[in-house]
C-alpha positions in Angstrom: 77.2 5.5 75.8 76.4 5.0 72.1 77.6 8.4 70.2 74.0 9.3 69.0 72.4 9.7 72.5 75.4 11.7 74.0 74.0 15.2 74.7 70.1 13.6 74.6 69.9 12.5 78.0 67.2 14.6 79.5 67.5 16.2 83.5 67.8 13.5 86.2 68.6 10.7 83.1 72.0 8.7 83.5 73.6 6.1 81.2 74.2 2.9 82.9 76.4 0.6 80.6 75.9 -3.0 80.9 77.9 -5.3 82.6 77.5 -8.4 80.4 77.0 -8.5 76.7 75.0 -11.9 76.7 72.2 -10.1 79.4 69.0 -8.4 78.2 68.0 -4.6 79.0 66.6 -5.9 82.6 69.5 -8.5 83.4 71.9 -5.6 83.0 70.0 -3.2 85.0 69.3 -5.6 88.2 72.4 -7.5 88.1 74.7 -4.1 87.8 77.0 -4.2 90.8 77.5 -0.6 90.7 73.7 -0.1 91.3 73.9 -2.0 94.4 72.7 0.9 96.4 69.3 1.3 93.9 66.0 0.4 95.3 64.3 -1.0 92.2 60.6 -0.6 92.5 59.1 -0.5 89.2 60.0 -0.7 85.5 58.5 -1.4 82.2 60.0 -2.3 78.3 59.5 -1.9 74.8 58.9 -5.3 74.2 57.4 -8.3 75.6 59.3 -9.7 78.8 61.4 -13.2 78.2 60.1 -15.9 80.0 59.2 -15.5 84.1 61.3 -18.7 84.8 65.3 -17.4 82.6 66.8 -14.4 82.4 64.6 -10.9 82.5 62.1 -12.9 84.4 64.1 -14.2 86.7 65.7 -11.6 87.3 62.6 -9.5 87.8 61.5 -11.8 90.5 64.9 -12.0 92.6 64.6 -8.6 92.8 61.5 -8.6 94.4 59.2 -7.3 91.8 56.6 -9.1 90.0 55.4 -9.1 86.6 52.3 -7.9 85.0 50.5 -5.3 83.6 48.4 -5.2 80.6 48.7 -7.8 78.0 50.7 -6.7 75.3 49.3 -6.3 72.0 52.2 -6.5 69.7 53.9 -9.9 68.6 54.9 -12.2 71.6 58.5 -14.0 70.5 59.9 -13.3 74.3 57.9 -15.8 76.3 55.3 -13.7 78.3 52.7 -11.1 77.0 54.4 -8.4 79.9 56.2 -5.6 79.8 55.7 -4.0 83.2 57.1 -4.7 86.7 56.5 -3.3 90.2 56.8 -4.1 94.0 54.6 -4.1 96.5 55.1 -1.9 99.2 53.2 -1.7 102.5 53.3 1.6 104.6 
């Protein structure tokens, strides 16, 4: 965990470190093996998504989620105008 957020984790939080230095955020999180036991169903990001069809995007959609949301209004260098992603559940 990067020194400056030690002790700023708030209740229920938990530091996940990534398990591959060229992955983005989502890649890390979805591809973790030690979160194997996590049901993903939502998520959202800072900045625009990469691309649906490499990396965050890809990943995304393996795990069963899909991407959307309102169009992002700041710049769009990523490859998609998203930064949310949810599944579908049926009850």
């Amino acid at each position: 965990m990067p020194v400056r957020w030690q002790g700023k984790l708030q209740t229920g939080e938990e530091w996940v470190p990534g398990v591959d230095p060229s992955f983005h955020a989502e890649e890390n999180i979805l591809r973790n093996p030690n979160l194997k036991d996590w049901d993903f169903i939502e998520g959202g990001t800072s900045r625009p998504v990469c691309a649906r069809d490499e990396k965050c995007g890809q990943a995304i959609q393996n795990s069963g989620m899909q991407l959307g949301g309102p169009p992002f209004k700041g710049r769009h260098r990523q490859g998609t105008d998203s930064n949310m992603f949810w599944r579908w559940e049926r009850r």
